[in-house]
C-alpha positions as CSV (number, residue, x, y, z in Angstrom):
1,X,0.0,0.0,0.0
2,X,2.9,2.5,0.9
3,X,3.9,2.0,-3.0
4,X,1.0,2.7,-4.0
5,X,0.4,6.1,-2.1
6,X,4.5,6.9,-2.9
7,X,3.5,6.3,-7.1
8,X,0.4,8.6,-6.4
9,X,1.7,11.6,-4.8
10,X,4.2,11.2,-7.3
11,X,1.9,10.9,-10.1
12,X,-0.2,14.0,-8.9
13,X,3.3,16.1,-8.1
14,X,3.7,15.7,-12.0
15,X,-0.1,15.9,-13.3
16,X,-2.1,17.8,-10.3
17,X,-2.2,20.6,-12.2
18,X,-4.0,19.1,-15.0
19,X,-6.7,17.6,-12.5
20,X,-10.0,19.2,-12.0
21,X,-10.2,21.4,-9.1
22,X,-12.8,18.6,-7.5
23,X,-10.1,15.3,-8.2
24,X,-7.4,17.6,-6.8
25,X,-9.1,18.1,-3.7
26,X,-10.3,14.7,-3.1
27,X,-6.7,13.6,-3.9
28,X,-5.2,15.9,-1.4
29,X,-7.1,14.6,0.9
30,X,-6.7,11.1,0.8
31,X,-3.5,11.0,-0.1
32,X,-1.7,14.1,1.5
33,X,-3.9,14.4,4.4
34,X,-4.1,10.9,5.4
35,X,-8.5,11.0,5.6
36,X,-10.5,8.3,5.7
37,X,-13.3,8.0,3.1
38,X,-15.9,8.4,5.6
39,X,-13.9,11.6,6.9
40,X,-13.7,12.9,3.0
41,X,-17.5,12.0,2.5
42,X,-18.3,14.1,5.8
43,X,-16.3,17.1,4.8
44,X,-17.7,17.1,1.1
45,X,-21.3,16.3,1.7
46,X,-21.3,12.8,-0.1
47,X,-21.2,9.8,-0.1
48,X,-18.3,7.0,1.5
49,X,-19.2,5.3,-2.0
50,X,-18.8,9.0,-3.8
51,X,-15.6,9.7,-2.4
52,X,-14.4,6.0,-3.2
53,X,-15.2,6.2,-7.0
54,X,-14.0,9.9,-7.4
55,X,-10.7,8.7,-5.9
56,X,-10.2,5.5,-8.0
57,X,-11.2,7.7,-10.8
58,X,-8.7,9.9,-10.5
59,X,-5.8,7.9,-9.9
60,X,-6.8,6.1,-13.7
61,X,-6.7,9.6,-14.8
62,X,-3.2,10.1,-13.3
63,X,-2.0,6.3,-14.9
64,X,-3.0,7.7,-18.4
65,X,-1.3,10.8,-18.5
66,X,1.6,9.2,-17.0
67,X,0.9,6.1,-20.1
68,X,1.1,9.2,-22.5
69,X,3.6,11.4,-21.5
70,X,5.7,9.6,-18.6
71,X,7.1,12.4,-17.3
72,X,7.2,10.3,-13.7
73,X,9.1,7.3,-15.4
74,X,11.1,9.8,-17.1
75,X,12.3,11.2,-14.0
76,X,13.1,8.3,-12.3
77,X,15.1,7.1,-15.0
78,X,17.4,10.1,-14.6
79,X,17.4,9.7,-10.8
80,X,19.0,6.3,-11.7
81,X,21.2,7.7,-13.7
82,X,22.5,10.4,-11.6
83,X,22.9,8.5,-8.9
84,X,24.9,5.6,-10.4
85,X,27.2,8.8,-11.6
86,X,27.7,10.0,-8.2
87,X,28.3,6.7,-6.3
88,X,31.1,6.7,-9.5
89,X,32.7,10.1,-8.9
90,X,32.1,9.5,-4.4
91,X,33.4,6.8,-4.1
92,X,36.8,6.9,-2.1
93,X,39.2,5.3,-5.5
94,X,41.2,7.4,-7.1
95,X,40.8,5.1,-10.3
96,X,37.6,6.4,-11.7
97,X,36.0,4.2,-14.2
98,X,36.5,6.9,-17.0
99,X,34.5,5.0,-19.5
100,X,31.7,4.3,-17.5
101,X,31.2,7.6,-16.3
102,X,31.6,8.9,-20.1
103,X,28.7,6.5,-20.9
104,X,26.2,7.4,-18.0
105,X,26.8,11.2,-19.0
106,X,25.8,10.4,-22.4
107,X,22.9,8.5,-21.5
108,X,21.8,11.4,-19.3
109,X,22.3,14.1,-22.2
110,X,20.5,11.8,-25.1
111,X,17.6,11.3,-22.1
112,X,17.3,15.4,-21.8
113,X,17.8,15.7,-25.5
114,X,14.9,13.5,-26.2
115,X,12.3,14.9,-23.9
116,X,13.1,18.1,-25.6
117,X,12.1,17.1,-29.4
């Protein structure tokens, strides 16, 4: 469950802004605020069952845009990438793998390079 609500909030860091003011709140509320559905359903005037389908709807909504336009995929995949670099240049030899640092640079410019075309 903890993946789940990490993916999420990661998902609506990325795509919130696209979300309709109503999704956003529910979102934020379940997700950021830690409320039950029965809490959510008080505070809104609906219903537990409302608040349940507004919530799984909106987390389908997030999964497309991140199908089309993975910005969150994206972004891990250059968290990977950075950090591989680091632990390269950190660590504590003086014998840097020249190559392999070379190659994950690379792969880090062609990643920014293609999001920009």
């Amino acid at each position: 469950m903890l993946e789940k609500t990490n993916r999420v909030n990661m998902l609506f860091d990325f795509y919130g802004p696209l979300l309709k003011d109503r999704q956003r709140q529910f979102l934020e509320m379940y997700y950021r605020e830690d409320l039950t559905l029965s809490e959510i359903a008080e505070l809104m005037e609906v219903t537990r069952q409302a608040v349940y389908d507004q919530v799984k709807r909106t987390e389908s909504v997030l999964e497309q845009y991140e199908e089309k336009l993975q910005l969150l995929s994206r972004f891990q995949e250059r968290q990977s990438r950075i950090g591989r670099l680091l632990s390269l240049v950190d660590s504590d030899s003086t014998d840097w793998d020249q190559e392999r640092i070379r190659t994950l640079v690379k792969e880090l410019a062609e990643l920014e390079w293609n999001e920009e075309a």
